[in-house]
N, C-alpha and C positions, 0 to 999 in steps of 0.2 A: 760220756764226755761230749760227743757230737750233739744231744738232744740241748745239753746246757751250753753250746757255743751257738747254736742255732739259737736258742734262748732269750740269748744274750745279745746276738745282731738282731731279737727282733725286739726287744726291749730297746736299743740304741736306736732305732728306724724311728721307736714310737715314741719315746722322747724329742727324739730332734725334730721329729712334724710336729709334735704339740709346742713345744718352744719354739719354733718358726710364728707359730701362730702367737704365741702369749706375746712374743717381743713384737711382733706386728702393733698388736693389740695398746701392747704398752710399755714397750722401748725397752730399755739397757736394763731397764729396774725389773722386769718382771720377777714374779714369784717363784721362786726354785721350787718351793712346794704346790706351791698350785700348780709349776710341771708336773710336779712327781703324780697330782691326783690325780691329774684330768688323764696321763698318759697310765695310770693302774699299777704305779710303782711307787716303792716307799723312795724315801730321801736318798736314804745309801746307795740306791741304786743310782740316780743319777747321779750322785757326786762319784761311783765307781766309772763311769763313761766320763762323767765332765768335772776333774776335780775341783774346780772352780769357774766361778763365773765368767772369765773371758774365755776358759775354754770352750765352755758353750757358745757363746758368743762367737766365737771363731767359727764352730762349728755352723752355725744358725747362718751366720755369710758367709761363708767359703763358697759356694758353688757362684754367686754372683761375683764375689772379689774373683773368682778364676775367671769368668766370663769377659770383667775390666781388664784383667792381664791379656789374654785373648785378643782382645780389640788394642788394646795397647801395639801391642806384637804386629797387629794385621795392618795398624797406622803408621809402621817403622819408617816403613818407605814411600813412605806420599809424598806425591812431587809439590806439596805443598806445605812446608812444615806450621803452618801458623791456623790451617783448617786441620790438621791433623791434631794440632793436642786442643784445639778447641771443641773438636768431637770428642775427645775421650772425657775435656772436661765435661760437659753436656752430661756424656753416658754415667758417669760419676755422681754429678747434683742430681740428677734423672732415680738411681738407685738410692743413692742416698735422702731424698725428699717421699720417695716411697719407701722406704725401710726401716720403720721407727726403730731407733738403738743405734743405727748401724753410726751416725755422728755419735752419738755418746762414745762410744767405742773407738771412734778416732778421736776423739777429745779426750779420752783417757789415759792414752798411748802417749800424749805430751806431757799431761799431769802427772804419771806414775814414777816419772824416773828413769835411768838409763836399764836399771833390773827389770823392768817390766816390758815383757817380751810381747809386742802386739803383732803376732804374724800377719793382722787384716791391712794394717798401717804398713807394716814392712813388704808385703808383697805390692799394695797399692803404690809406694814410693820406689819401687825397683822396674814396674812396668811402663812410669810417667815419665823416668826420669830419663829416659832416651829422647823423647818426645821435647820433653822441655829444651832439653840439648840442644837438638836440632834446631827448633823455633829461635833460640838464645844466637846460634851460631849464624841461621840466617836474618839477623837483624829485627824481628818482629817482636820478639820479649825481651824486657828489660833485664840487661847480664845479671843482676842483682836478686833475678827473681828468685825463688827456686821451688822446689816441688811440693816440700813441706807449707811453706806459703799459698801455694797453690790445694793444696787438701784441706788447709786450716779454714781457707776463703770456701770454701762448698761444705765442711761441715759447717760454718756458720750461719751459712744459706740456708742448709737443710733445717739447723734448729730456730733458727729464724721462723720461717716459715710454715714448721709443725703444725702449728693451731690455724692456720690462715685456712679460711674457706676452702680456694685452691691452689695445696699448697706447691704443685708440680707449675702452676701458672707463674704463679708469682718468684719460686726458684729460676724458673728460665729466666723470668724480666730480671731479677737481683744478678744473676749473673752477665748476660747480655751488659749489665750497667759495667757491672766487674771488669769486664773483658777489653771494654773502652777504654778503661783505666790502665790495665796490666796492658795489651800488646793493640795500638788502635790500627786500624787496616791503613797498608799503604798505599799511598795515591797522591 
């Protein structure tokens, strides 16, 4: 029993590196089978670790959506609330323009319906939304905004700017432009 749970965590390890890789490669769509071959497992087995496609996908970003929670956390209490969530946006379009899928996946979580439980979506709006709070409360972001607005606006950056030459360049400028719009500095 120990030899098949060992197994088995090391069938899950090598799936989820080679799926890190394949979504890398080619987003939200990659090939469930072409995981299973590249990683030396039939189908059934990844679908026994990832019953379905956003569970992968959860999986495949989870360690960097914890990283945004993290930073989210560590920006709580900046004496300045309007550089505080405009870092975290940054860190956000930043992962999100290197992480092919990882917008589709926040694009999905709006299209799917209330049944569709997007943990990447749900933990991302539960870390920003102090942030945005703050920024709202001290006058710099528009009361009206809100956080879901604010993820829609950098997944749309990210898939914007997929295909562009450089697409981490041209995310900062699209947002930079954003940011003028949503909370412009005071002075």
């Amino acid at each position: 029993m120990t030899a098949q749970r060992a197994d088995a965590r090391r069938n899950y390890a090598r799936i989820l590196a080679v799926a890190e890789e394949e979504v890398a490669a080619h987003g939200a769509e990659a090939s469930l089978e072409q995981i299973a071959r590249v990683a030396g497992v039939g189908s059934a087995t990844v679908r026994r670790h990832f019953p379905n496609r956003g569970a992968l996908l959860q999986a495949v970003f989870s360690e960097r959506i914890e990283a945004l929670r993290t930073r989210a956390d560590e920006l709580a209490d900046a004496p300045d609330a309007r550089s505080a969530l405009l870092d975290w946006l940054s860190a956000l379009t930043s992962y999100a323009t290197s992480a092919r899928g990882l917008a589709d996946t926040l694009t999905h979580a709006e299209t799917e319906g209330p049944d569709y439980v997007n943990a990447c979506s749900a933990k991302l709006t539960g870390a920003a939304a102090p942030l945005l709070r703050r920024a709202a409360e001290a006058g710099v972001v528009a009361p009206d905004v809100t956080i879901t607005d604010l993820i829609t606006l950098v997944t749309g950056i990210a898939l914007a700017t997929e295909h562009h030459p450089d697409p981490a360049a041209e995310a900062d400028r699209l947002l930079a432009l954003t940011v003028r719009g949503i909370c412009p500095p005071s002075g």
